[in-house]
C-alpha positions in Angstrom: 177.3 104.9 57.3 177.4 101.1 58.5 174.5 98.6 57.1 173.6 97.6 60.5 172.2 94.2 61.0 171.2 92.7 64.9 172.6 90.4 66.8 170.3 88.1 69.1 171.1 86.3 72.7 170.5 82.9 70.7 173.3 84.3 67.7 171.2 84.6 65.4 171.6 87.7 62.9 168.6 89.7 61.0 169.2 92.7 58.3 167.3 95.1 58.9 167.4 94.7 62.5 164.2 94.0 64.6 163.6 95.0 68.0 162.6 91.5 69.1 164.7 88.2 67.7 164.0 85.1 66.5 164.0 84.1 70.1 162.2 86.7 71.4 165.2 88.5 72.9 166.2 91.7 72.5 169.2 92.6 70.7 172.8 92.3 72.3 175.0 93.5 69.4 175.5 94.9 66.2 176.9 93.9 63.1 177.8 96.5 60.1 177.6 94.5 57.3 179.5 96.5 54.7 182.9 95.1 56.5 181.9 91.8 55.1 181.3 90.2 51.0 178.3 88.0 50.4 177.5 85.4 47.9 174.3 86.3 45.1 171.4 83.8 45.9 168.9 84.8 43.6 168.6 88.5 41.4 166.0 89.6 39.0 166.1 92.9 37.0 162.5 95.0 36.7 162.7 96.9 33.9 159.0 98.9 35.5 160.4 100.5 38.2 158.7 102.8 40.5 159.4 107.1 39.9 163.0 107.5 40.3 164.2 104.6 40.7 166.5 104.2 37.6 165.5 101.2 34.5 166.4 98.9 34.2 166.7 98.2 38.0 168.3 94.8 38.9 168.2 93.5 42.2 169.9 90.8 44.5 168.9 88.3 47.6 172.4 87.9 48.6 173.5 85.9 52.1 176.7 86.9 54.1 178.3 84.6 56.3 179.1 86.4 60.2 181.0 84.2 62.1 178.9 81.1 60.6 175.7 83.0 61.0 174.0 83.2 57.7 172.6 86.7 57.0 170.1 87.6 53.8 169.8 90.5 52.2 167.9 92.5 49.7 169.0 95.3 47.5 170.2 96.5 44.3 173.0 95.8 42.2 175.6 98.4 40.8 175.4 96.2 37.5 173.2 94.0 35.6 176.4 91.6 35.0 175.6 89.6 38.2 174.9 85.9 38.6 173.5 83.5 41.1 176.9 82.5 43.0 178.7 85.7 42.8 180.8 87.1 45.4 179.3 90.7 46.2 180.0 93.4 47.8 177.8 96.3 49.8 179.0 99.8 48.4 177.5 103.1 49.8 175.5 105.4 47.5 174.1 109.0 48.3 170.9 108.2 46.3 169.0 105.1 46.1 166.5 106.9 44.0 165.9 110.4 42.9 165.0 112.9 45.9 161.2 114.0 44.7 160.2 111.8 42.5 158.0 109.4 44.3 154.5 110.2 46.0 156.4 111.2 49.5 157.5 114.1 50.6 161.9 114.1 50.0 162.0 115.3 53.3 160.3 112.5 55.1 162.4 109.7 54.2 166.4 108.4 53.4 167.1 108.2 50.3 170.8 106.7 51.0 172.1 103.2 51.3 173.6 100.2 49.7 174.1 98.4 46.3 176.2 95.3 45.9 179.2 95.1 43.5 180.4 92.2 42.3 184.1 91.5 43.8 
């Protein structure tokens, strides 16, 4: 599984991808992001999450550097022992949340993806 992010004619970078750029160009490339750390901007733990989410929940706005492209991010942590500055980094999980607990049918979206783990 690669966290793929888009690369743009102008070299710009967006996560998640888009199908028109900053530049209003379609994407030329791909980046997986999991190949690279990031630093912690900002995080914030909610402690009223949504069903099946687990709570406390802490999340992170981290920014990874490609090739001097700044890239931001969104996500949550594996731990709530993270700080603004931090070096992270993505880590696959099978479940984001718990498979039928929401208002949507399991079958009709992912349920996989990324945390970040501090380094």
């Amino acid at each position: 599984m690669t966290m793929e992010a888009y690369r743009y004619e102008d070299g710009s970078i967006s996560y998640p991808g888009h199908p028109i750029g900053p530049d209003g160009s379609e994407p030329v490339d791909t980046v997986d992001l999991s190949e690279y750390t990031a630093e912690v901007i900002t995080w914030t733990t909610s402690t009223a999450t949504p069903p099946g989410v687990r709570e406390p929940n802490t999340l992170a706005i981290v920014e990874f550097d490609v090739d001097g492209e700044p890239v931001r991010a969104i996500g949550q942590a594996t731990s709530d022992d993270i700080e603004t500055g931090d070096e992270v980094e993505p880590v696959y999980v099978d479940e984001l949340r718990t498979p039928g607990k929401g208002i949507r049918e399991p079958d009709s979206q992912e349920w996989d993806g990324y945390r970040f783990e501090p380094v």
